[in-house]
Every structure is written in structure tokens, then in C-alpha cells.
C-alpha positions in Angstrom: -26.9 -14.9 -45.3 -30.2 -12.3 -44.5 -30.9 -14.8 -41.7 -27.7 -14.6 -40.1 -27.3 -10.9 -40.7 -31.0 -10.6 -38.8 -30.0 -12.9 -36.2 -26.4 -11.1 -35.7 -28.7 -7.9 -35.1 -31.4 -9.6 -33.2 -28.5 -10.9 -31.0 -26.6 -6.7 -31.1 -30.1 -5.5 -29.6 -30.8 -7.6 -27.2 -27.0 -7.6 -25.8 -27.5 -3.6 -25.5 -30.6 -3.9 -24.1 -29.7 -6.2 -21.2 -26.5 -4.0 -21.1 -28.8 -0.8 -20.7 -31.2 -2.6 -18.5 -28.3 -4.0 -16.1 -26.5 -0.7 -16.0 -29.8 1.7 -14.8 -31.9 -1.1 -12.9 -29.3 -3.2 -11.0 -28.2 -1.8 -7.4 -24.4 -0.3 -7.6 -22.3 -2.6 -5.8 -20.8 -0.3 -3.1 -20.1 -2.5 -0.5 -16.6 -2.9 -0.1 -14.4 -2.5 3.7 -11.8 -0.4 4.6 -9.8 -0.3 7.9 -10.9 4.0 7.8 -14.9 4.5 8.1 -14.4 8.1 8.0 -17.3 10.6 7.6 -19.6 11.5 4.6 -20.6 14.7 3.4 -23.0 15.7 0.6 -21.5 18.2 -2.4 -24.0 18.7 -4.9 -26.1 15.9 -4.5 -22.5 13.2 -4.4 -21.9 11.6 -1.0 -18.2 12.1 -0.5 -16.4 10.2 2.0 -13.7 11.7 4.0 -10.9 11.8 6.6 -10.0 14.1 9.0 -6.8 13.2 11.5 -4.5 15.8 13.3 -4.5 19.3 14.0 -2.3 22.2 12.8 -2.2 23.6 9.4 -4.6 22.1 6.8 -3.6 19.4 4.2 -6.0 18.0 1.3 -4.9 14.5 -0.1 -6.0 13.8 -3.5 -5.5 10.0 -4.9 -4.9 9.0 -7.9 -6.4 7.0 -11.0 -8.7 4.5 -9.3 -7.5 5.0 -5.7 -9.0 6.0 -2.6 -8.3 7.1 0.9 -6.6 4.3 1.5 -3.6 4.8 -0.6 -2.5 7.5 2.2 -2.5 4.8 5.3 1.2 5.3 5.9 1.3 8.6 5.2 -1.4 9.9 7.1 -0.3 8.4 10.6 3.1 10.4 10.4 1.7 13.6 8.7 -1.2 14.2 11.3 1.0 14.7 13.9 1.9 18.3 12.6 -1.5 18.8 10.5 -4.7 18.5 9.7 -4.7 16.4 7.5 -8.1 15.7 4.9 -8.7 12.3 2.7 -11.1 11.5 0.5 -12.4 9.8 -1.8 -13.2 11.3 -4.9 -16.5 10.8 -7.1 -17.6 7.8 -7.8 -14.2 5.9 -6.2 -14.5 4.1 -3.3 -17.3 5.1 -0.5 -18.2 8.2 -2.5 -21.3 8.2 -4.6 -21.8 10.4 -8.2 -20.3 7.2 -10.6 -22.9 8.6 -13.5 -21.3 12.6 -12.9 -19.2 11.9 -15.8 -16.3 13.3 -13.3 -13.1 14.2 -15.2 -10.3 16.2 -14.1 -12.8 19.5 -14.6 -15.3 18.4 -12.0 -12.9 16.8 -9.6 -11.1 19.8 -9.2 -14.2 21.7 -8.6 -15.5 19.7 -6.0 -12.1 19.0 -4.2 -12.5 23.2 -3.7 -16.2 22.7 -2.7 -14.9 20.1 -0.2 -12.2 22.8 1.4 -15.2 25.5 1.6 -17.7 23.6 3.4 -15.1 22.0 5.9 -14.1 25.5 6.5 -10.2 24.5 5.6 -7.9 27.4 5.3 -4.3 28.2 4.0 -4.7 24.4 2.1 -1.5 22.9 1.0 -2.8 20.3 -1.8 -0.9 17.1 -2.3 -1.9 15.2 -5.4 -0.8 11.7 -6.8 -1.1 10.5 -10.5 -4.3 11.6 -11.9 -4.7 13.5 -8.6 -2.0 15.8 -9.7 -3.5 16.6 -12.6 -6.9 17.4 -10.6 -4.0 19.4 -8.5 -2.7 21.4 -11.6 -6.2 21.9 -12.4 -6.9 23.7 -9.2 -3.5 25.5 -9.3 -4.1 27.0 -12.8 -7.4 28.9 -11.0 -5.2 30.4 -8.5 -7.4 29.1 -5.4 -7.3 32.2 -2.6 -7.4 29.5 -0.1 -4.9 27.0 -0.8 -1.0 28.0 -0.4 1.2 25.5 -2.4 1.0 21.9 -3.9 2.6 18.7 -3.8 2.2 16.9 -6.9 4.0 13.0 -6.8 4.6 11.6 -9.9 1.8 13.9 -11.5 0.2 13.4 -14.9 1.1 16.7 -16.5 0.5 16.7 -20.5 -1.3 14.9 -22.9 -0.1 11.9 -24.6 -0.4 12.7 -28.5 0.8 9.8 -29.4 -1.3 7.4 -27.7 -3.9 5.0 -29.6 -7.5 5.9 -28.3 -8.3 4.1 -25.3 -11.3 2.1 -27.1 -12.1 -0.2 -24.3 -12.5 2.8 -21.9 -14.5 5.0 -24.9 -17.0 1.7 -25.1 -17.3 1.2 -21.5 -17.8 5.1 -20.7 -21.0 5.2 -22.7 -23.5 6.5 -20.5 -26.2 4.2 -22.0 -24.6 0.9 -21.8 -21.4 1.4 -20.2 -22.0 0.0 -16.5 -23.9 -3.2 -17.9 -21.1 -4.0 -20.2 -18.8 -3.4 -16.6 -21.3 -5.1 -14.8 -20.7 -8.1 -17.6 -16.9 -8.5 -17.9 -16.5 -8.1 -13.7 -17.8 -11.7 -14.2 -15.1 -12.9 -16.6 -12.2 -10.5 -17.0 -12.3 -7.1 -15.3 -10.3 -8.6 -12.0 -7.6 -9.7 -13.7 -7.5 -6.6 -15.5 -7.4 -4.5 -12.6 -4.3 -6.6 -11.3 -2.6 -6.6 -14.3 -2.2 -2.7 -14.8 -1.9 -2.4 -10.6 1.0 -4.9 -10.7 2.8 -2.8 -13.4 2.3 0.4 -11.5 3.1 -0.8 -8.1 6.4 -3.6 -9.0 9.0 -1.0 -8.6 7.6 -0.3 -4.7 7.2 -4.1 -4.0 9.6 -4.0 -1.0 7.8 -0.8 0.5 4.3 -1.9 0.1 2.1 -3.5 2.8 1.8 -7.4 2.6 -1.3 -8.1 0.4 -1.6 -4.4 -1.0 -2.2 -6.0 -4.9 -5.2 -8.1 -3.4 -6.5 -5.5 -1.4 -6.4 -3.1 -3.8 -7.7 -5.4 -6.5 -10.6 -6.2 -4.1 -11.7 -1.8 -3.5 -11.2 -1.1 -6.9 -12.6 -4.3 -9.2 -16.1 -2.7 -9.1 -18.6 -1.7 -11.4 -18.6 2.1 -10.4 -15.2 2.8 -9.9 -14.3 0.8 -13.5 -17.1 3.6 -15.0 -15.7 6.6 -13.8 -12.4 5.3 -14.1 -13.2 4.6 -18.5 -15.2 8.4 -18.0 -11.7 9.8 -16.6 -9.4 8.3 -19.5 -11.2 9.1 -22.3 -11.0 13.1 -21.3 -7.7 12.9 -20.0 -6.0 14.0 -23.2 -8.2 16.9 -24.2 -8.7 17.9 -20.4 -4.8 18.2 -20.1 -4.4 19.7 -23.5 -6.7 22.5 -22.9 -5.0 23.3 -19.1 -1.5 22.5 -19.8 -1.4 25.8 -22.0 -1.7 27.6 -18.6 1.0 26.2 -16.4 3.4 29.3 -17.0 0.1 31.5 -14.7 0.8 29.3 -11.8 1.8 31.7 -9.0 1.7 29.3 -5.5 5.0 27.5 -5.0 4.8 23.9 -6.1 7.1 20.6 -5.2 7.3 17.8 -7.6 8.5 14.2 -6.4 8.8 11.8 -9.3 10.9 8.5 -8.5 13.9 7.8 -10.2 12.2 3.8 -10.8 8.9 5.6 -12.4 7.5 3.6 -14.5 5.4 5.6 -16.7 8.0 7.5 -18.8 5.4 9.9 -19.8 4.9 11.0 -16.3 9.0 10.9 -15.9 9.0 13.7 -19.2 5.8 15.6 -17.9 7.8 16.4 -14.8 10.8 17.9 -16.5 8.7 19.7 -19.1 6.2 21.3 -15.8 9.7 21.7 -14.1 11.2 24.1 -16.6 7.6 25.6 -17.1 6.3 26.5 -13.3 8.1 29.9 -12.2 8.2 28.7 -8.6 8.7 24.9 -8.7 11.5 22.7 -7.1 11.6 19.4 -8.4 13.3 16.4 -6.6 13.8 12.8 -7.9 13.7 10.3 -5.5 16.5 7.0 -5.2 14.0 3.3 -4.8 10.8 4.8 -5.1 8.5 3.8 -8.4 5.0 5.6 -8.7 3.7 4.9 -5.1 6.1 7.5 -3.3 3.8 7.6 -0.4 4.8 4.2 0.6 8.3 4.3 -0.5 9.4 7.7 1.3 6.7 9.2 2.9 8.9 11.4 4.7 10.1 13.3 1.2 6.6 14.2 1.0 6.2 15.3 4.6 9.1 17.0 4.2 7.8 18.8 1.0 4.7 20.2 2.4 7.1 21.3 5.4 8.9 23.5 3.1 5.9 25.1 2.2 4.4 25.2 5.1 7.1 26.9 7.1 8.2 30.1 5.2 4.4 30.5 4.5 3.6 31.3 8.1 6.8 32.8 9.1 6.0 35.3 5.9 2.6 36.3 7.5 3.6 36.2 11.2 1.9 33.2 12.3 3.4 29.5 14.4 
């Protein structure tokens, strides 16, 4: 029994230790393609990758849980001919560095306001989806001078109390050994995994989606880094919302919420009418066929969201 016991330990150590050793000494796999190159642009020491298309008044697109620019390719075509419109990729998801920043909804809010400052964006109306509605809230409840009003689709508003701790995310999120153990299960399990939860989300949008948009996706999100920051994320999402949520009522820009009426979350479905009767300037519109992508599924209920905050802004101060 001693010798197994020893060997069981002998066997623990030496898994962390190739775990440790694979996660801090093995190149981050950050090759992946995308149909936008964009530009890059250094914030505090993380390479961001961004977008820029159109010209007019400015728009920041925040993606959700896992995304990247390229869940806005059918929306930024049509908005960008009225605005200026600004994708990115937030830290550590696709072309953007920082994976080991521990980035939660905290630090990407911060940095999504760094990103507005140093591309000199101004009168900002900030459209988040998912988790990036949360980073959205998060930037709404500091009252941002620059940005105007917010657009949050199918945000994540409040904190789940009855969910069971997310203990494959709390394991993997270990700064020690986390991306080795990632590193391990992307040979066995992770890509099916990704699928599996992406396929849930995305089913109720089937008919709206591009052809292939499970594989593609599968393909820029089934890596080591964005798995990391993705477990870092979800394992302060509860107490991160908790300790914000309190300040919803302070909100004073104008904010649209789009959930769809095919949502499959139904926590997201009952964070939208609990921020509805909280926000004291909020309009709040369910949408017929759309499920969580509402980008895809009506991209022009979120054009025509930002437009009606867009519009009485500049007719209030006097401008086109």
C-alpha cells in the first residue's frame, strides 16, 4: 500500500511538473487565420489586435466569452457605412497577446477605455455581446466622459448564486499549471468541448449563421491561450458581477438591451429584465428568431439601436 501511495505521488509530481514545464517553456500557439488582418497596437505591454472600418461617429465592438473580431463580420460591413466603427480582440483572445494578465471583466474594461484614449475615439457608443456586456456594464457603472450610450445584446448582467463552482475552469486557471494541463487535454478533449458548448449557444441562430461558422469558430477558439483566459474569466465572473451589479441604479448614459426571444441561457433572459427595471434610462427590446448571436440574426436591430442613440445625441449638442 506505501508503495503505491509513493508511486501515486511520484506519478502527481511529475504530471505537475511537465504541466508547469509545458505551460511557461512551450511557444503559445497563436497562429490561427482570419479573413480581417487588422492592425495591432500595444496597451500596457498586451498586443491588441484591432479594426477600424468607416467614418462618422465612433463605435467600439466588444465580443463576447471566447470570441473575437470575427463575430462582427456581418455587422461591421452594414454599420461602417454610417460609422466608425472599432473591433478588437480582447486580451488573450484571438490575435491579441496578455493570456497570463489574469484578464477578467475588471481589466477588460480598463483596457477597452485605454484602447478609446489612444485611438483618440470620441463620443463612443459601446456595443457589447455576452461577457462583453458585462465588460460594457462594467465601463458604464464608471460613468466614461467619452463614451455616450451602450448596446448590450444578450448581456450577462448578475451573478449566478446558484451555480456549482466551475471546477474544470478553477483547475485549469491556475497560474502554475493551468496552460500545460490546456496544452494536455487540446490533444484529447478540449475540441470537442469547445463544439459542444458553441453548438448549444449558437443552435437557435442555425439558419442565420454563415455555412461552416461551428468549425470555424471551433478552429480560432480551440487554443491553449484563449481556453486560459477563458477558465481565468469564469471563475471571477460571479464575484466580479456581484461586486458591480450593486451599482447599476448610478448608470446615467442611455442604454439599449436586445435579448432574443429564442435565448438560450435563461439566466441572461432574467438578467435582462432584472437590469431593465433597474437602469433609469434603458429601453429594452426582445427580438422574434434570434437566439444569443443577434448580430447574425438581425443585425439591423442593433444598427438601429446605436442609431437611436446616436441621433438625439448630436441633435442635443448641435452637431450632423
Amino acid at each position: 500500500m506505501k508503495k503505491f501511495l509513493l508511486l501515486l505521488l511520484l506519478f502527481a509530481v511529475l504530471f505537475l511538473t511537465g504541466a508547469y514545464l509545458l505551460g511557461h517553456y512551450y511557444a503559445p500557439d497563436l497562429t490561427i487565420t482570419s479573413p480581417y488582418s487588422g492592425e495591432s497596437i500595444e496597451i500596457d505591454g498586451v498586443k491588441i489586435r484591432y479594426l477600424q472600418r468607416g467614418s462618422g461617429p465612433d463605435v467600439v465592438l466588444i465580443h463576447g466569452s471566447m470570441g473575437n473580431i470575427e463575430d462582427w463580420e456581418r455587422l461591421i460591413p452594414a454599420l461602417s457605412k454610417s460609422y466608425r466603427v472599432t473591433a478588437f480582440d480582447r486580451i488573450g483572445h484571438g490575435f491579441s497577446s496578455g493570456y497570463d494578465r489574469f484578464a477578467g471583466i475588471t481589466v477588460n474594461a480598463v483596457m477597452a477605455r485605454k484602447l478609446i484614449d489612444k485611438l483618440n475615439l470620441h463620443d463612443v457608443v459601446v456595443v457589447g455581446h455576452g461577457y462583453g456586456g458585462s465588460i460594457a456594464l462594467r465601463m458604464a457603472v464608471e460613468h466614461s466622459e467619452n463614451i455616450h450610450g451602450f448596446v448590450l445584446l444578450a448581456p450577462v448582467a448578475y451573478p449566478d448564486e446558484d451555480a456549482d463552482l466551475p471546477w474544470l475552469e478553477w483547475i485549469v486557471s491556475n497560474p502554475y499549471v493551468g496552460l500545460g494541463l490546456i496544452r494536455m487535454g487540446n490533444l484529447f478533449f478540449t475540441k470537442s468541448l469547445v463544439r459542444e458548448r458553441l453548438i448549444q449557444a449558437s443552435s437557435a441562430d442555425n439558419k442565420s449563421l454563415p455555412e461552416n461558422f461551428v468549425e470555424n469558430r471551433v478552429s480560432l477558439w480551440n487554443r491553449s491561450a484563449t481556453l486560459y483566459s477563458h477558465a481565468q474569466q469564469t471563475v471571477r465572473l460571479n464575484s466580479e458581477l456581484q461586486s458591480m451589479s450593486g451599482r447599476y441604479a448610478s448608470i446615467q448614459r442611455p442604454v439599449r438591451l436586445l435579448v432574443g426571444e429564442n435565448e438560450p441561457s435563461i439566466d441572461i433572459v432574467a438578467g435582462v429584465r432584472r437590469l431593465t427595471a433597474s437602469l433609469p434610462k434603458v429601453k429594452s427590446l426582445d427580438l422574434p428568431n434570434c437566439g444569443h448571436y443577434i448580430q447574425y440574426a438581425n443585425p439591423q436591430a442593433v444598427i438601429h439601436a446605436i442609431d437611436s442613440l446616436v441621433i438625439p445625441y448630436y441633435q442635443r449638442i448641435g452637431g450632423t
